[in-house]
N, C-alpha and C positions, 0 to 999 in steps of 0.2 A: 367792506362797503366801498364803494367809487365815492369819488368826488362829482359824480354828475347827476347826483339827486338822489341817488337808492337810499334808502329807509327800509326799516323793520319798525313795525308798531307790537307795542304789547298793551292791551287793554284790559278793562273791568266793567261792570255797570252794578246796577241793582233797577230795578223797574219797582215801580210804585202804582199802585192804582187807590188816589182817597176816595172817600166816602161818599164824595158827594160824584163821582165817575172823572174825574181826572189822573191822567197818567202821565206819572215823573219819572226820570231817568237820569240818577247820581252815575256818571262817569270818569273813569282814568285811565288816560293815555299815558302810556311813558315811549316814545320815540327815541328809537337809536339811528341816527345820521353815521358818515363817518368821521364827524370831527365831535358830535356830544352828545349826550344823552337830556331829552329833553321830557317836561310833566305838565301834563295839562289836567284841568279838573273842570268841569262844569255841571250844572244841571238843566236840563230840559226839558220843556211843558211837550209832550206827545199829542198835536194837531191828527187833522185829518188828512193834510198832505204834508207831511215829515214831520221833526221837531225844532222846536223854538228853546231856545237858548235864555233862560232867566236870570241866571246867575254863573257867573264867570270867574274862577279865582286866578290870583296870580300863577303864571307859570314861571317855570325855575327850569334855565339850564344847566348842565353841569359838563364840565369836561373831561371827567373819569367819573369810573361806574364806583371808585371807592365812594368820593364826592355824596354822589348820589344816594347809594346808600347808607348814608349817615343820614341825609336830609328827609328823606322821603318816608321813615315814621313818623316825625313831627307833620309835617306836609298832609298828608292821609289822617291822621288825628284829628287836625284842625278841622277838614273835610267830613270825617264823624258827628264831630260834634257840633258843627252848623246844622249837620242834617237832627240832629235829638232839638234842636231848637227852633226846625222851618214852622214854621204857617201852614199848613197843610190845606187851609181856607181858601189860598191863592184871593184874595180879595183885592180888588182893582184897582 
């Protein structure tokens, strides 16, 4: 990787559609730069023109990929088990 921006992404999702016709979408990015390896986590409400962003977790740099994979079970765990506990109601 250069130092003048390039990036490699690796992601995940799961898409959700409740009951009542709303569509969620649990994601993770892990970003590789060339100085660290970076985690992002979010969920978001699937609109009519794109998605909305409801819930944000902390993200976590790391500066070697050992680092990282040490954290990044705990990290996706936590990110599990929010989701066995959302609202699924989305109530306003």
């Amino acid at each position: 990787m250069e130092p003048d921006g390039e990036y490699a992404v690796f992601d995940t999702c799961v898409e959700v559609e409740t009951r009542g016709g709303e569509a969620l979408v649990w994601s993770v990015e892990i970003r590789l730069t060339s100085k660290s390896w970076r985690l992002h986590r979010d969920i978001s409400k699937v609109e009519e023109y794109g998605a909305q962003t409801i819930m944000s977790f902390e993200g976590a740099t790391f500066d070697r990929f050992a680092e990282m994979e040490e954290r990044v079970p705990a990290l996706v765990d936590e990110f599990v088990e929010f989701a066995r506990t959302f609202d699924f109601t989305l109530k306003a």
